[in-house]
N, C-alpha and C positions, 0 to 999 in steps of 0.2 A: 273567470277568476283563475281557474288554473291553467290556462291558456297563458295569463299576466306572468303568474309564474314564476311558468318556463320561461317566457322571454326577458323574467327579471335575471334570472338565474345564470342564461345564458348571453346577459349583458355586462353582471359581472364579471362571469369565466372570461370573457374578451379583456375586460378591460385589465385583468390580474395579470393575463398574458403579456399583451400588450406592455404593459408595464415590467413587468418582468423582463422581457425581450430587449427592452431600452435599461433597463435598471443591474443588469447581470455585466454588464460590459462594464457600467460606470464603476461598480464595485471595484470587479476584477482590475482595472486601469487604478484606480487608486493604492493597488498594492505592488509592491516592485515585483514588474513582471520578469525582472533578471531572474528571479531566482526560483521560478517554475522551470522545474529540469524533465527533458520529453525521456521518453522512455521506448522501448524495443514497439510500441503500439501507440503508443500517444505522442503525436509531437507536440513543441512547446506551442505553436498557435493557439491547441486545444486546451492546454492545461491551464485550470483555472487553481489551483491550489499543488503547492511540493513540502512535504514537510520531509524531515533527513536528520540524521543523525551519526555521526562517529566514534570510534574509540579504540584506541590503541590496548592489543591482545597479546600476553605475552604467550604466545605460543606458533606453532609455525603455519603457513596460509593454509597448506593443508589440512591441518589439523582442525583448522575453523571453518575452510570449505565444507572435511567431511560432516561438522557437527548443522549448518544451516541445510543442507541437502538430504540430512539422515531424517528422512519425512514418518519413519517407520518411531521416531522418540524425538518430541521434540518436548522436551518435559522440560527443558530451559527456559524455554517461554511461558509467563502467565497469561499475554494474551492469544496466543496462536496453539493448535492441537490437534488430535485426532485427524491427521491426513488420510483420509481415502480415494485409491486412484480407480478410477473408472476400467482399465484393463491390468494384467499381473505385469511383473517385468518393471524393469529398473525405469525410475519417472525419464524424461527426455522430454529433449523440445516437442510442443506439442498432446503431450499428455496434460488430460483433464480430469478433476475429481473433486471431493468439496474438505472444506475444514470448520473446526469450531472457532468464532472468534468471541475471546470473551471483551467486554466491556464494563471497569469500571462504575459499578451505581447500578447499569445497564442490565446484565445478565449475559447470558450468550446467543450465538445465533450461528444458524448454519450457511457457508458463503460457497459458493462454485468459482472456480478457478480454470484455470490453463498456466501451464509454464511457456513462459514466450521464447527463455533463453537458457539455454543453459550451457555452460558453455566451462569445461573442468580444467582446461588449461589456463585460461585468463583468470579464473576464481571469478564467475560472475553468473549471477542466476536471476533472473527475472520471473513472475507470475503475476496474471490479470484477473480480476474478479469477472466473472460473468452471468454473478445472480439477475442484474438488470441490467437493459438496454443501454446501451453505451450513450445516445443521447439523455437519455435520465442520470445517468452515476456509471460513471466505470474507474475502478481502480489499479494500478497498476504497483508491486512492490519489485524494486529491484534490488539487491545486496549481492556486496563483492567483498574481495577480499586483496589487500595489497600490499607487497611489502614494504618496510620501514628500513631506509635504506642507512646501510652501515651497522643494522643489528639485527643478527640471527637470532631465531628462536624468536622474533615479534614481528609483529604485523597488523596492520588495519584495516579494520570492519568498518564496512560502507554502510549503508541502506538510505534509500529517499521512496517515498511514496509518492506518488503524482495521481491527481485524482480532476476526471473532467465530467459534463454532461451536465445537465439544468440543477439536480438537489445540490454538486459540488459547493453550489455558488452559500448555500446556505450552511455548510459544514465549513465554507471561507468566512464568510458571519460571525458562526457559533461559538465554533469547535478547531478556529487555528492551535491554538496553544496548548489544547488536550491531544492534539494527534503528533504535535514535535514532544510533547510530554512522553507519549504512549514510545515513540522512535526510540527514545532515548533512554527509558525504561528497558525496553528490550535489547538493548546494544550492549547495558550494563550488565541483563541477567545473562546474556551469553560470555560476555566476559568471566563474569562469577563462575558458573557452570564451565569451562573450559580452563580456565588459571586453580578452581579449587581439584581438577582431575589431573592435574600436573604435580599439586604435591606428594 
C-alpha cells in the first residue's frame, strides 16, 4: 500500500513537470516577447517576464543617481529598505548583501542581492536577487538615470525588472500587473521624495 503510494506520488510529480516543461513556453509565447528587456545577467532568451516604468524628474541626473544608489536611506521607497552590505566600503560592482522587500496585502521579506552594475558615469545601476537558484526565480532590477534633452535641471528615471527561472512563469500568470503597478509606484515615490527636497 504504501509502496502504491509512492509510486502514485511520484507519477504525479512527473506528470506536473512534464507539463509544466511544455506548458511554460506556451504561456511565455503567448505574451509579446519584444518587450522582455535582458539585463547585465539575464538575457532576453531567458526572460520570461519585464515589467518597467518611467518618469520624468525635475531635478538633475545626479541628483537622482545620488538618491537611488544612497542604499545607507532609502526611505523613498515603500517597497524597498534596510540595505545591508555584506563587507564595509562604498557598494560596487559586485558587492552582495540582503534588503527588506515589503509587499502590499503580503508583509515583508528578507531578499539577497549582488549589484551587477554600477556604473556613476552613464547614471546606471543594476542589482540581482540571489535568495534562490536562478533556475527556480532569479530577478534582476536595473535603473538609470538620463537626460531630457533641451532641459536643465530634468531628467528621467528608468527602471525595468526582468525576472526568469520556472516560479517566473507563475508571477507571468498572477501577478503581471501588480509588479508594473509596484515599478510605477516607486518611480512616482522617488520623484515625490527628490522634487519635494528641491523646494
Amino acid at each position: 500500500m504504501a509502496n502504491t503510494a509512492i509510486y502514485l506520488c511520484a507519477a504525479v510529480a512527473i506528470f506536473l513537470l512534464i507539463t509544466l516543461l511544455f506548458l511554460a513556453p506556451a504561456v511565455q509565447n503567448s505574451f509579446d516577447e519584444h518587450s522582455h528587456v535582458e539585463t547585465p545577467t539575464i538575457p532576453r532568451a531567458k526572460a520570461v517576464l519585464t515589467s518597467s516604468a518611467s518618469i520624468r524628474i525635475e531635478a538633475t541626473e545626479d541628483e537622482v543617481f545620488d538618491a537611488i544608489t544612497n542604499f545607507d536611506d532609502y526611505s523613498w521607497s515603500s517597497a524597498i529598505s534596510d540595505y545591508k552590505f555584506d563587507l564595509p566600503g562604498p557598494p560596487q560592482t559586485g558587492s552582495k548583501g540582503t534588503f527588506k522587500l515589503y509587499f502590499d496585502g503580503f508583509g515583508s521579506r528578507t531578499a539577497q542581492f549582488e549589484i551587477t552594475l554600477l556604473d556613476r558615469q552613464r547614471k546606471r545601476i543594476a542589482q540581482r536577487t540571489t535568495t534562490y537558484p536562478r533556475w527556480l526565480l532569479g530577478g534582476e532590477t536595473v535603473q538609470e538615470v538620463v537626460p531630457v534633452e533641451g532641459q536643465n535641471g530634468a531628467c528621467e528615471y528608468r527602471t525595468y525588472h526582468t525576472v526568469e527561472g520556472l516560479a517566473a512563469y507563475y508571477l507571468l500568470m498572477a501577478a503581471t500587473e501588480e509588479l508594473a503597478e509596484t515599478q510605477q509606484k516607486s518611480a512616482g515615490e522617488l520623484k515625490f521624495f527628490i522634487e519635494r527636497q528641491k523646494r
